[in-house]
Residue, then its C-alpha position, 0 to 999 in steps of 0.5 A: x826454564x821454559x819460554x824463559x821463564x825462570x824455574x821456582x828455584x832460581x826466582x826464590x834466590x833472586x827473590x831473596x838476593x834482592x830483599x838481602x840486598x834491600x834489608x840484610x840478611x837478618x831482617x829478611x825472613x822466609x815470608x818476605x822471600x816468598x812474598x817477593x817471589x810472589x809464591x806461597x811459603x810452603x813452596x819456598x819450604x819445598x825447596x829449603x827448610x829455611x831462610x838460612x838455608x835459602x841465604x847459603x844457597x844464594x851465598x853459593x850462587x853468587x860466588x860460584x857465578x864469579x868464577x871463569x865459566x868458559x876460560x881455558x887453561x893459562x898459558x903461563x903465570x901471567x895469565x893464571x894470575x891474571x885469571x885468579x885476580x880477575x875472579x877475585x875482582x869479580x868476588x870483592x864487587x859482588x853487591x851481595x858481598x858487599x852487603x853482607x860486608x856493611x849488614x851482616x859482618x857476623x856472617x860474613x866472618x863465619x864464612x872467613x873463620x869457622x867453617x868452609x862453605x859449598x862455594x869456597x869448596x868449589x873455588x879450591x877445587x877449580x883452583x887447585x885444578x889450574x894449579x896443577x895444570x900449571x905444574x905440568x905445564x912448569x909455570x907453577x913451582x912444586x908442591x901439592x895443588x891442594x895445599x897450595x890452592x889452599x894458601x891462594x884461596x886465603x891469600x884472596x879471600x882476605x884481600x876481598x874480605x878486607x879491601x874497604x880498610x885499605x881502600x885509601x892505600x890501594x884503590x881499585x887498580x892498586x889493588x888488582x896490581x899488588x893482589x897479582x904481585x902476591x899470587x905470582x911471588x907465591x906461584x913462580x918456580x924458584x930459580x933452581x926449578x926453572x933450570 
Protein backbone atom coordinates (compact mmCIF):
# COMPACT_ATOMS: atom_id res chain seq x y z
CA UNK A 1 0.00 0.00 0.00
CA UNK A 2 1.19 3.57 -0.58
CA UNK A 3 -0.18 6.66 0.86
CA UNK A 4 -2.58 4.16 2.13
CA UNK A 5 -4.14 3.36 -0.54
CA UNK A 6 -5.13 -0.10 -0.96
CA UNK A 7 -3.02 -2.27 -3.57
CA UNK A 8 -5.62 -3.54 -6.58
CA UNK A 9 -5.72 -7.04 -4.80
CA UNK A 10 -7.20 -6.05 -1.68
CA UNK A 11 -9.87 -3.60 -3.19
CA UNK A 12 -10.96 -6.39 -5.61
CA UNK A 13 -11.82 -8.36 -2.52
CA UNK A 14 -13.71 -5.61 -0.56
CA UNK A 15 -15.18 -4.84 -3.75
CA UNK A 16 -16.84 -8.12 -4.17
CA UNK A 17 -17.21 -8.48 -0.10
CA UNK A 18 -19.52 -5.87 -0.38
CA UNK A 19 -21.64 -7.00 -3.64
CA UNK A 20 -21.68 -10.54 -1.95
CA UNK A 21 -22.87 -9.22 1.05
CA UNK A 22 -25.70 -6.83 -1.13
CA UNK A 23 -26.70 -9.80 -3.47
CA UNK A 24 -25.09 -13.22 -2.64
CA UNK A 25 -22.58 -14.83 -4.11
CA UNK A 26 -24.71 -16.41 -7.05
CA UNK A 27 -25.86 -13.24 -8.38
CA UNK A 28 -22.46 -11.35 -8.32
CA UNK A 29 -20.35 -11.72 -11.32
CA UNK A 30 -16.85 -10.82 -12.05
CA UNK A 31 -18.50 -7.36 -14.06
CA UNK A 32 -20.09 -6.40 -11.08
CA UNK A 33 -16.87 -6.63 -8.98
CA UNK A 34 -14.77 -4.97 -11.11
CA UNK A 35 -17.62 -2.44 -11.58
CA UNK A 36 -17.68 -1.65 -8.03
CA UNK A 37 -14.21 -1.86 -7.66
CA UNK A 38 -14.00 0.85 -10.35
CA UNK A 39 -11.61 -1.14 -12.54
CA UNK A 40 -11.70 -2.65 -16.03
CA UNK A 41 -12.48 -6.39 -15.96
CA UNK A 42 -9.35 -7.97 -17.39
CA UNK A 43 -7.46 -6.38 -14.61
CA UNK A 44 -9.77 -8.57 -11.96
CA UNK A 45 -8.54 -11.44 -14.44
CA UNK A 46 -4.97 -10.61 -14.02
CA UNK A 47 -5.55 -11.49 -10.53
CA UNK A 48 -7.99 -14.43 -10.51
CA UNK A 49 -9.34 -16.19 -13.54
CA UNK A 50 -12.74 -15.98 -12.28
CA UNK A 51 -15.51 -14.96 -10.07
CA UNK A 52 -15.18 -17.93 -8.08
CA UNK A 53 -11.94 -17.80 -7.71
CA UNK A 54 -12.06 -14.05 -6.33
CA UNK A 55 -15.13 -15.37 -3.96
CA UNK A 56 -12.52 -18.36 -2.22
CA UNK A 57 -10.04 -15.84 -2.24
CA UNK A 58 -12.39 -13.63 -0.24
CA UNK A 59 -13.80 -16.81 1.92
CA UNK A 60 -10.00 -17.36 2.86
CA UNK A 61 -9.51 -13.51 3.71
CA UNK A 62 -12.41 -13.17 5.82
CA UNK A 63 -11.73 -16.35 8.22
CA UNK A 64 -8.19 -15.94 8.18
CA UNK A 65 -8.57 -12.47 9.52
CA UNK A 66 -10.50 -13.88 12.47
CA UNK A 67 -7.84 -15.70 13.87
CA UNK A 68 -5.83 -14.23 16.83
CA UNK A 69 -3.14 -12.24 15.11
CA UNK A 70 -0.96 -11.30 18.01
CA UNK A 71 -2.29 -13.74 20.95
CA UNK A 72 0.51 -15.29 22.80
CA UNK A 73 0.39 -19.00 23.73
CA UNK A 74 -2.03 -19.82 26.58
CA UNK A 75 -1.10 -20.31 30.08
CA UNK A 76 -3.42 -23.22 30.77
CA UNK A 77 -6.90 -24.97 29.30
CA UNK A 78 -9.08 -21.88 30.36
CA UNK A 79 -7.23 -19.66 28.30
CA UNK A 80 -6.61 -21.68 25.12
CA UNK A 81 -10.41 -22.36 25.12
CA UNK A 82 -11.30 -19.30 25.84
CA UNK A 83 -8.66 -18.54 22.85
CA UNK A 84 -10.63 -21.13 20.57
CA UNK A 85 -14.32 -19.72 21.57
CA UNK A 86 -13.18 -16.30 21.01
CA UNK A 87 -12.22 -16.96 17.32
CA UNK A 88 -14.97 -18.90 16.77
CA UNK A 89 -17.06 -16.26 17.99
CA UNK A 90 -15.49 -14.13 15.75
CA UNK A 91 -16.21 -16.86 12.56
CA UNK A 92 -19.93 -17.31 13.36
CA UNK A 93 -20.42 -13.03 13.41
CA UNK A 94 -18.69 -12.55 10.17
CA UNK A 95 -21.58 -10.99 8.11
CA UNK A 96 -20.11 -12.68 5.32
CA UNK A 97 -20.89 -16.02 7.06
CA UNK A 98 -23.72 -14.90 7.56
CA UNK A 99 -24.82 -14.28 4.06
CA UNK A 100 -23.35 -17.01 2.96
CA UNK A 101 -25.69 -18.96 5.67
CA UNK A 102 -29.18 -17.12 4.26
CA UNK A 103 -27.84 -17.00 0.23
CA UNK A 104 -25.88 -19.42 -0.79
CA UNK A 105 -26.26 -22.61 1.73
CA UNK A 106 -24.93 -24.80 -1.56
CA UNK A 107 -21.71 -23.28 -1.00
CA UNK A 108 -21.45 -22.79 2.56
CA UNK A 109 -21.96 -26.85 2.55
CA UNK A 110 -19.32 -27.74 0.42
CA UNK A 111 -16.99 -26.06 2.50
CA UNK A 112 -18.53 -28.22 5.57
CA UNK A 113 -19.09 -31.58 3.56
CA UNK A 114 -16.76 -31.91 0.45
CA UNK A 115 -13.64 -30.53 0.78
CA UNK A 116 -11.03 -28.30 2.95
CA UNK A 117 -10.62 -24.84 1.98
CA UNK A 118 -7.13 -22.64 2.05
CA UNK A 119 -8.66 -21.12 5.60
CA UNK A 120 -9.74 -24.22 7.02
CA UNK A 121 -6.01 -25.45 6.39
CA UNK A 122 -4.56 -22.38 7.95
CA UNK A 123 -7.10 -22.99 11.13
CA UNK A 124 -6.04 -26.70 11.87
CA UNK A 125 -2.67 -25.69 11.58
CA UNK A 126 -2.64 -22.66 13.93
CA UNK A 127 -4.79 -24.94 15.85
CA UNK A 128 -2.89 -27.98 16.10
CA UNK A 129 0.30 -25.66 16.75
CA UNK A 130 -1.52 -24.25 20.28
CA UNK A 131 -2.30 -27.71 21.03
CA UNK A 132 0.74 -29.09 20.80
CA UNK A 133 2.18 -26.35 22.64
CA UNK A 134 -0.58 -27.28 25.35
CA UNK A 135 0.70 -30.89 25.68
CA UNK A 136 4.38 -29.70 26.40
CA UNK A 137 3.06 -27.19 28.87
CA UNK A 138 0.37 -30.57 30.48
CA UNK A 139 -2.51 -28.71 30.05
CA UNK A 140 -3.77 -30.75 26.87
CA UNK A 141 -4.32 -34.50 27.35
CA UNK A 142 -2.23 -36.72 24.91
CA UNK A 143 -2.75 -37.74 21.47
CA UNK A 144 -1.47 -36.60 18.10
CA UNK A 145 -1.91 -32.29 17.80
CA UNK A 146 -3.03 -32.89 14.30
CA UNK A 147 -5.72 -35.08 14.84
CA UNK A 148 -6.90 -33.63 17.69
CA UNK A 149 -6.88 -30.04 16.08
CA UNK A 150 -8.72 -32.11 13.47
CA UNK A 151 -11.75 -32.91 16.02
CA UNK A 152 -11.97 -29.17 17.48
CA UNK A 153 -11.91 -27.80 13.92
CA UNK A 154 -15.27 -30.07 13.40
CA UNK A 155 -16.50 -29.49 16.84
CA UNK A 156 -16.24 -25.60 16.12
CA UNK A 157 -17.42 -25.35 12.62
CA UNK A 158 -20.84 -27.12 13.44
CA UNK A 159 -21.17 -24.78 16.15
CA UNK A 160 -20.86 -21.67 13.81
CA UNK A 161 -22.37 -23.42 10.87
CA UNK A 162 -25.62 -24.39 12.77
CA UNK A 163 -25.73 -21.81 15.90
CA UNK A 164 -29.07 -20.04 14.06
CA UNK A 165 -31.10 -23.47 14.59
CA UNK A 166 -30.39 -23.52 18.01
CA UNK A 167 -30.38 -19.89 18.64
CA UNK A 168 -34.00 -20.30 21.04
CA UNK A 169 -31.81 -22.79 23.37
CA UNK A 170 -28.54 -21.03 23.23
CA UNK A 171 -28.39 -17.40 22.73
CA UNK A 172 -25.26 -15.69 22.30
CA UNK A 173 -23.55 -16.12 25.74
CA UNK A 174 -25.07 -19.75 26.08
CA UNK A 175 -23.59 -20.41 23.42
CA UNK A 176 -19.97 -19.26 24.08
CA UNK A 177 -20.37 -20.82 27.59
CA UNK A 178 -21.34 -24.41 26.28
CA UNK A 179 -18.84 -24.23 23.16
CA UNK A 180 -16.13 -23.74 25.89
CA UNK A 181 -17.39 -26.40 27.96
CA UNK A 182 -17.23 -28.76 24.92
CA UNK A 183 -13.65 -27.92 23.88
CA UNK A 184 -12.31 -27.87 27.64
CA UNK A 185 -14.22 -31.65 28.11
CA UNK A 186 -12.58 -32.74 24.77
CA UNK A 187 -8.79 -31.16 25.78
CA UNK A 188 -8.51 -31.68 29.65
CA UNK A 189 -5.92 -34.57 30.72
CA UNK A 190 -7.65 -37.44 31.99
CA UNK A 191 -7.03 -37.86 35.65
CA UNK A 192 -4.27 -40.50 35.48
CA UNK A 193 -2.42 -37.96 33.16
CA UNK A 194 -2.37 -35.11 35.64
CA UNK A 195 -0.60 -37.27 38.32
Amino acid sequence: MADGVPDTETAILDAALAEVLAHGIRRTTASDIARRCGIARQTLYRYWPDAQAVFAALVTRELVAALPAEAGESADLDGLVALLVETADRVRRLPLVDRLRDTDPELFARYILDRLGTSQRAIHAETARRIAAGQRAGFVRTGGPLQLAAMVLLIVQSAVQSAPLVAEWLPEDAWRTELAHALRGYLAPAAEEQR
